[in-house]
C-alpha positions in Angstrom: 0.0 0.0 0.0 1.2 3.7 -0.5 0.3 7.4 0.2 -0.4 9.1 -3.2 0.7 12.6 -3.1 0.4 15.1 -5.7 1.8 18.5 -5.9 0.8 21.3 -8.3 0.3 18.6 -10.7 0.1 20.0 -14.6 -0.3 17.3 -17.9 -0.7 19.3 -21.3 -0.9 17.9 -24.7 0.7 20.2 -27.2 -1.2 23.8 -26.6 -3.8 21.8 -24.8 -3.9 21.7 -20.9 -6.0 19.0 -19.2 -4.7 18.9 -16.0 -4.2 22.7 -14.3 -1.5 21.9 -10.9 -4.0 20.1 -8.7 -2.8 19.2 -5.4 -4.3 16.1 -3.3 -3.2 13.8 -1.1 -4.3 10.7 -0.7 -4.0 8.1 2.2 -2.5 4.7 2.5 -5.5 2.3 2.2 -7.6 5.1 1.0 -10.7 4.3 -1.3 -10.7 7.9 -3.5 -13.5 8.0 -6.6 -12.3 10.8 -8.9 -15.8 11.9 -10.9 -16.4 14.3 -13.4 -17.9 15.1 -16.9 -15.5 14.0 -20.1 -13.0 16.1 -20.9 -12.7 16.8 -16.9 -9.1 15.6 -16.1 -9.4 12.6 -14.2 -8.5 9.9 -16.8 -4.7 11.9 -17.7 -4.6 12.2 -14.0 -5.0 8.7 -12.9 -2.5 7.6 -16.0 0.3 9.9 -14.6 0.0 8.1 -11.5 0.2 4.8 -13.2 3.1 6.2 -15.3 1.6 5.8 -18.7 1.4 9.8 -18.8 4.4 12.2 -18.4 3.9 15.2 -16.1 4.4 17.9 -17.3 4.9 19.8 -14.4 4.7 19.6 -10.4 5.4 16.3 -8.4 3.4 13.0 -8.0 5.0 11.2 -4.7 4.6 7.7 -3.5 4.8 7.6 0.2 6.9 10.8 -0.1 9.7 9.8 -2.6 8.8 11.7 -6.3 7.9 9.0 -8.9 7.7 11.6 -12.1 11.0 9.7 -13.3 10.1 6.0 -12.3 8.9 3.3 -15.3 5.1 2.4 -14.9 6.3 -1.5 -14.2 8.4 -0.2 -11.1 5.7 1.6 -9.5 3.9 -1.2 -8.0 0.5 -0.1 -9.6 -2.4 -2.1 -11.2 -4.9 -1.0 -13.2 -8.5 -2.5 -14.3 -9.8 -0.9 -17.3 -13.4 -0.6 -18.7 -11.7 -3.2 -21.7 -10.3 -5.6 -19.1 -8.0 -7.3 -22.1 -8.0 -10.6 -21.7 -5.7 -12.9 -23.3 -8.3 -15.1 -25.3 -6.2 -18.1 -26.1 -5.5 -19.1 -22.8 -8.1 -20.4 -19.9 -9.1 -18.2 -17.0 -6.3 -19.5 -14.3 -3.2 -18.7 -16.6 -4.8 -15.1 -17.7 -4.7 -14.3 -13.2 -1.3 -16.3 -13.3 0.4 -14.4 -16.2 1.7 -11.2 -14.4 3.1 -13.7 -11.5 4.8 -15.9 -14.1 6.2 -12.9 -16.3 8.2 -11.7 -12.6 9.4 -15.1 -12.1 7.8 -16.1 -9.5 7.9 -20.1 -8.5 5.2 -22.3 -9.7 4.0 -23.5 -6.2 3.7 -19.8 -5.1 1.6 -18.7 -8.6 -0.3 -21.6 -7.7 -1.1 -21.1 -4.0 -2.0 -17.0 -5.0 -4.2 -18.0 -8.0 -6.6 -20.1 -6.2 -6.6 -17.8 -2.9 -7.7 -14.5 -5.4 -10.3 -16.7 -7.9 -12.1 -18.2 -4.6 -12.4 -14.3 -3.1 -13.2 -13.3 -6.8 -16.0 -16.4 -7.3 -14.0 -17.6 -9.9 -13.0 -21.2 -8.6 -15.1 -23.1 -11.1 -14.1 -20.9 -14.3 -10.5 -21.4 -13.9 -10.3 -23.8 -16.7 -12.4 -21.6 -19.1 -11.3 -19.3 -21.8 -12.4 -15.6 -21.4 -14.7 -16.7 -24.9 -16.9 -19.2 -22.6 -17.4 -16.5 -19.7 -20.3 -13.5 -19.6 -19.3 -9.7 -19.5 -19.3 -9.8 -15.7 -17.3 -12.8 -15.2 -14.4 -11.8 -17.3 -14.6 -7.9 -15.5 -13.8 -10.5 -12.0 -10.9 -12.2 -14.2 -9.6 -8.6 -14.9 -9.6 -7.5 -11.4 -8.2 -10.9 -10.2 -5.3 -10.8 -12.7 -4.7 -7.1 -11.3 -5.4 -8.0 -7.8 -2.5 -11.1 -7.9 0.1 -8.9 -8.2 -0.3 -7.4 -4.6 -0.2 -4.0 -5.8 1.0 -0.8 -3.4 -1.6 1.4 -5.3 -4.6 -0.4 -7.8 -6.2 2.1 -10.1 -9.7 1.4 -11.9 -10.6 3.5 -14.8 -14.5 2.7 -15.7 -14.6 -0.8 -15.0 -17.9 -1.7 -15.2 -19.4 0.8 -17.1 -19.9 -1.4 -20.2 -21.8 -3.9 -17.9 -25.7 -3.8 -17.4 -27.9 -2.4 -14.6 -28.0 -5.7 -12.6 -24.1 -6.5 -13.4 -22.9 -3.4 -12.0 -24.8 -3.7 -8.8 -22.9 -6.8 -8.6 -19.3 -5.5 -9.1 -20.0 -2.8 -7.0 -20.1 -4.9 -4.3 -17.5 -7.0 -5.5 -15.1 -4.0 -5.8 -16.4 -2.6 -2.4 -16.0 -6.0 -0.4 -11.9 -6.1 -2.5 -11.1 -3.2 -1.0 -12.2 -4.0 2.6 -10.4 -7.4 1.8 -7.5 -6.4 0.9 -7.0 -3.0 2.6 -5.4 -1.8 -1.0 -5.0 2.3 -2.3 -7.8 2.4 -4.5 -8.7 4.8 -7.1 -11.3 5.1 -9.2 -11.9 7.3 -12.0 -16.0 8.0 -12.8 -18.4 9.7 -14.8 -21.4 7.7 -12.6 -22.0 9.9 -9.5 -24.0 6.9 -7.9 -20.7 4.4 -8.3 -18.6 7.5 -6.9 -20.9 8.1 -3.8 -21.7 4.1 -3.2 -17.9 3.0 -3.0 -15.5 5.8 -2.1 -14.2 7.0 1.0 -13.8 10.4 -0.5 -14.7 11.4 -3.4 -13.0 14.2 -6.0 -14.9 16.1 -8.3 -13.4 17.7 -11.2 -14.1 20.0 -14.0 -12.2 21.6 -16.3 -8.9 20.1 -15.0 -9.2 21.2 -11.8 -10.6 20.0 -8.8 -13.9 21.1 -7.5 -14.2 19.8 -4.1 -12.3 16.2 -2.2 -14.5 15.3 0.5 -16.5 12.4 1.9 -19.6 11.8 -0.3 -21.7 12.7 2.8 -20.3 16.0 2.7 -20.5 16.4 -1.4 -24.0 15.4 -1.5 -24.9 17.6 1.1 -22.3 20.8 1.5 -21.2 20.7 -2.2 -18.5 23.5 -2.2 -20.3 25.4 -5.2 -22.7 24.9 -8.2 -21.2 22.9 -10.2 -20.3 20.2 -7.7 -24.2 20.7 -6.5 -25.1 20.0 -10.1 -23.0 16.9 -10.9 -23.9 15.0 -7.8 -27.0 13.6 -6.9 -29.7 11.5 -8.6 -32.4 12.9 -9.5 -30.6 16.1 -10.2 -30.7 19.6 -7.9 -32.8 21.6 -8.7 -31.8 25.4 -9.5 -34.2 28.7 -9.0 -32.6 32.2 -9.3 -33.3 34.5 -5.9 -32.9 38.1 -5.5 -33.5 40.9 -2.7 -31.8 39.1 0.3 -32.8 41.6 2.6 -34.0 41.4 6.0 -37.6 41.6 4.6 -37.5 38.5 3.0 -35.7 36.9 0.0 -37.5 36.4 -4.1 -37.0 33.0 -5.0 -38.7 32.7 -8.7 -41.0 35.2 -8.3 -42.3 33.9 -4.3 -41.5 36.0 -1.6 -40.2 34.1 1.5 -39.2 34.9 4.9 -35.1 34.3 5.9 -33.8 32.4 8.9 -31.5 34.0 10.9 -28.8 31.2 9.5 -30.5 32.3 5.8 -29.8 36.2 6.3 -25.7 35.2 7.2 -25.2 33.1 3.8 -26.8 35.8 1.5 -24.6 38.0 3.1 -21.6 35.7 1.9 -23.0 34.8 -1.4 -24.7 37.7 -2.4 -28.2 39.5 -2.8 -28.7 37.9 -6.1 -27.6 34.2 -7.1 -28.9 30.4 -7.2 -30.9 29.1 -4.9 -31.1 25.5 -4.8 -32.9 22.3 -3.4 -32.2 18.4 -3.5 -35.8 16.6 -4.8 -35.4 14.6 -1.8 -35.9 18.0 0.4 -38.5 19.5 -1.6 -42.2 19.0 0.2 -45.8 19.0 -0.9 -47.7 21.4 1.0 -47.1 24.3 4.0 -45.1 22.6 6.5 -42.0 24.8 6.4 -41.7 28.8 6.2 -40.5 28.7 3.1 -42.7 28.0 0.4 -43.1 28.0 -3.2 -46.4 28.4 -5.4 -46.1 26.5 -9.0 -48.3 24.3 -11.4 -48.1 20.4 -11.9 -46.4 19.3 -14.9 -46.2 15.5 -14.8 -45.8 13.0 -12.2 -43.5 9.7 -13.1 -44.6 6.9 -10.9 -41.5 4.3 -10.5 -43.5 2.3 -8.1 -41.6 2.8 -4.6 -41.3 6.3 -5.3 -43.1 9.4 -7.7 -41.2 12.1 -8.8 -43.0 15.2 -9.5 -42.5 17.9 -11.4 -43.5 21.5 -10.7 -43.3 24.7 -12.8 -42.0 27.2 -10.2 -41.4 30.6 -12.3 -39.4 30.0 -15.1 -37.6 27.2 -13.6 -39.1 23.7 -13.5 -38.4 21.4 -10.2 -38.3 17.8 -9.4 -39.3 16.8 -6.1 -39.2 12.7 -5.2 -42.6 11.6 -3.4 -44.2 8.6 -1.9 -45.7 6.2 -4.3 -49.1 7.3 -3.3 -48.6 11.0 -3.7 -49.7 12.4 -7.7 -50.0 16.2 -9.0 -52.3 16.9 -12.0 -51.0 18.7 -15.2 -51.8 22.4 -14.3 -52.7 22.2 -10.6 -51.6 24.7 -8.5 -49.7 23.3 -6.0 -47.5 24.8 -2.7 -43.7 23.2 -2.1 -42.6 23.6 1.1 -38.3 24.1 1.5 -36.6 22.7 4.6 -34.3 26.0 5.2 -31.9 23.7 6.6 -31.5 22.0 3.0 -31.9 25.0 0.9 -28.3 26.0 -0.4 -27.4 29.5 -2.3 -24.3 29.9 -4.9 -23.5 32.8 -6.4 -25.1 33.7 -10.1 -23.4 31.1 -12.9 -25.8 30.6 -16.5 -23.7 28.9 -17.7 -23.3 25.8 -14.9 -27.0 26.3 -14.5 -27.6 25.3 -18.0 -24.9 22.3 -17.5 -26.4 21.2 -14.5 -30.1 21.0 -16.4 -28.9 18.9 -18.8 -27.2 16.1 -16.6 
């Protein structure tokens, strides 16, 4: 295992720059998702930790000695890819044994570590197979065991089971979860699925335009996301945004309502600013008058998904999503009241353009 360190950490192509001297540190044993959009960074920056990526400029340290200069097959690293590359010729228990076999190892101690990774992997009864003969999921497992053999200090997973379906990566989820409280490994794992990022990490990193957002715990991104973009990208259904205005003592304009402002309210306008986003998880969003602050709109369409509804609500000229019990249904055009748990209701300063982002997740 190793502490991942990385200091002002730059990676351009050409005139391009995709990585803009992040800094992060990451613990020994530590379980870090890095999530973001395409484009965002996270995939250069996981290969420069492997090695397969220069940096071009600042440090990456393992267990504080710089590894800029070090071969990616002396860095102790594994990696687990979304194509988990299988060698198709040869059965299941030779693919996990190959990386053991090309460092010489003996062929008692190949044998002893193949069978001790396939039975924590599931894999006991495929060993004789060819990856041809095994489904999509089975041959991720063989990927990860292959990886896994080697005893890695740091094991990096870029997509890995983004290819599989809905049921399959339920199952590697856990799988992936359970290896890491196995084997106590660094893990990271780069994501454009929020859910994976929030269900498996111990932190998370979010980044966006080659730079990182916010590294915290995904209680804390979910709920204190350190600005609009973060709020945006993370959580499922999606925040909603409304534009406020006039954070005065008298009250505060959230799309066109007038509402009243908790004392805890009135100190983050005066941080953010009179005029900016407000905005509210579905999950926090209410029918009716239960809170003092609440929000007149029309039904647009309810989507009943059985052990939930969520509802949709034209507030102004923003439409909002708020997630319901199955039993609770809005009518196309009804007027309806939302009620907004203060407590949950977060303010960023004015941004079009992540707001329109954001919509379209």
């Amino acid at each position: 295992m190793a502490r991942i360190t990385a200091n002002r950490l730059i990676k351009r192509y050409g005139a391009f720059q995709a990585v803009h001297g992040i800094d992060f540190d990451i613990a020994d044993g530590e379980f870090v998702a890095i999530l973001g959009p395409s484009g965002c960074g996270k995939s250069s920056t996981m290969r420069m930790i492997a090695g397969l990526e220069s940096v071009s400029e600042g440090q990456i340290l393992f267990d504080g000695v710089a590894v800029n200069d070090v071969r990616a097959r002396d860095r102790n690293v594994a990696m687990s890819f979304e194509n988990y590359a299988l060698y198709a010729p040869i059965t299941v228990y030779e693919n996990i044994a190959f990386p053991l076999r090309s460092a010489g190892k003996d062929a008692s101690e190949i044998d002893r570590a193949v069978h001790t990774v396939a039975e924590k992997m599931e894999l006991t009864t495929l060993l004789g197979l060819k990856p041809g003969a095994l489904s999509s999921g089975q041959a991720q497992r063989v990927g990860l065991a292959r990886a896994l053999v080697r005893k890695p200090a740091v094991f990096l997973l870029d997509e890995p089971i983004s290819h599989l379906d809905t049921r399959q990566r339920y199952r590697m989820r856990r799988f992936i979860k359970s290896i890491h409280q196995e084997f106590g490994h660094t893990m990271i794992y780069v994501t454009h699925d929020q859910e994976e990022a929030l269900a498996l990490a111990d932190r998370v990193m979010v980044m966006s335009d080659g730079m990182i957002q916010q590294m915290a715990t995904p209680q804390e991104v979910y709920s204190r996301p350190a600005n609009a973009f973060v709020a945006g990208f993370v959580g499922e259904p999606p925040i909603n945004f409304l534009d406020y205005s006039d954070g005065n003592d008298s009250g505060l304009t959230i799309e066109g309502n007038r509402v009243a402002l908790t004392e805890e309210l009135k100190a983050r306008i005066r941080t953010v600013g009179p005029r900016g986003l407000a905005a509210i998880r579905p999950h926090f969003l209410r029918l009716g008058s239960a809170s003092p602050i609440r929000l007149q709109g029309r039904g647009f369409i309810t989507e009943e998904l059985q052990d939930h509804n969520e509802i949709f609500v034209d507030v102004g000229e923003a439409r909002v999503a708020l997630v319901t019990p199955p039993g609770q249904k809005v009518a196309r055009g009804e007027e309806v009241t939302l009620s907004v748990d203060p407590e949950n209701l977060l303010l960023f300063p004015a941004d079009v353009r992540v707001k329109e982002h954001s919509d379209e997740l």
